[in-house]
C-alpha positions as CSV (number, residue, x, y, z in Angstrom):
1,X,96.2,135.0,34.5
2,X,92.3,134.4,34.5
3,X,89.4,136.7,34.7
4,X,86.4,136.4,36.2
5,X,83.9,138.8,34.9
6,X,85.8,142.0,35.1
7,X,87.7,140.7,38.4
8,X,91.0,139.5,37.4
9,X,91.8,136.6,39.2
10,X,95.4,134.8,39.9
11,X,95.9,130.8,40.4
12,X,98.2,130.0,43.2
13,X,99.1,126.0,42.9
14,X,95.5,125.3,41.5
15,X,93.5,127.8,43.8
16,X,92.2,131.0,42.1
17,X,92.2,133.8,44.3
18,X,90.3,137.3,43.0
19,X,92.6,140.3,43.4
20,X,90.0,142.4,44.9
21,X,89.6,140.0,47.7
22,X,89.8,140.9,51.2
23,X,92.1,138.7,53.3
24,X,90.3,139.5,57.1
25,X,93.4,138.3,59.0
26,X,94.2,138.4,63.0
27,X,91.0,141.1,63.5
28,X,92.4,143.4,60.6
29,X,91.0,143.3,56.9
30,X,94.1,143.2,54.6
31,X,93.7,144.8,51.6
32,X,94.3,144.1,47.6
33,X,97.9,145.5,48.0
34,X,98.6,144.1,51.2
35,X,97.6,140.7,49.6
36,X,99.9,140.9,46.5
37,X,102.7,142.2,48.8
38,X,102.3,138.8,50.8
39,X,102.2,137.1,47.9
40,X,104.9,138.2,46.2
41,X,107.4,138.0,50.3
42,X,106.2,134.5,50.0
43,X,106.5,133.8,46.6
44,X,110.0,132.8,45.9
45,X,110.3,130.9,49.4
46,X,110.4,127.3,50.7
47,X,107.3,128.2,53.0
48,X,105.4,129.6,50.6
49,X,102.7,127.1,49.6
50,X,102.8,126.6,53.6
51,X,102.4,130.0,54.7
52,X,99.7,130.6,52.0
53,X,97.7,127.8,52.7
54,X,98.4,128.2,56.8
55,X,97.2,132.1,56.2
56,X,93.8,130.6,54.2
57,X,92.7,128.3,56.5
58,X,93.4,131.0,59.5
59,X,89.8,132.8,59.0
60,X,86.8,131.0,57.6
61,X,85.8,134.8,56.6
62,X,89.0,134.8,54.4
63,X,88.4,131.5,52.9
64,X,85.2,132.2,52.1
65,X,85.9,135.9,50.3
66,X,87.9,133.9,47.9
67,X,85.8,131.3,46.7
68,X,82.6,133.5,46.7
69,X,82.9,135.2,43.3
């Protein structure tokens, strides 16, 4: 685990992704929780580096919430 300023921040394969980011997914913000929650569903499976990286490139908005801090 890495911080970044007071943000604490968590690499998935390489990419660091803030917890206090905002995911804004099909027209809904999700959350911090709702994040980690994904996260952890996806975690242990064969899609997960998939589905993470399918989910990331899904909304420019989200993409950019990540890298901006």
């Amino acid at each position: 685990q890495h911080t970044n300023g007071s943000d604490p921040i968590i690499e998935i394969d390489g990419v660091a992704a803030p917890f206090t980011a905002a995911w804004s997914l099909n027209n809904k913000t999700r959350t911090t929780s709702d994040t980690l929650q994904w996260i952890g569903r996806h975690y242990n499976g064969s899609d997960y580096h998939d589905g993470y990286m399918d989910e990331l490139r899904y909304s420019k908005a989200a993409r950019a919430s990540a890298w901006r801090k």
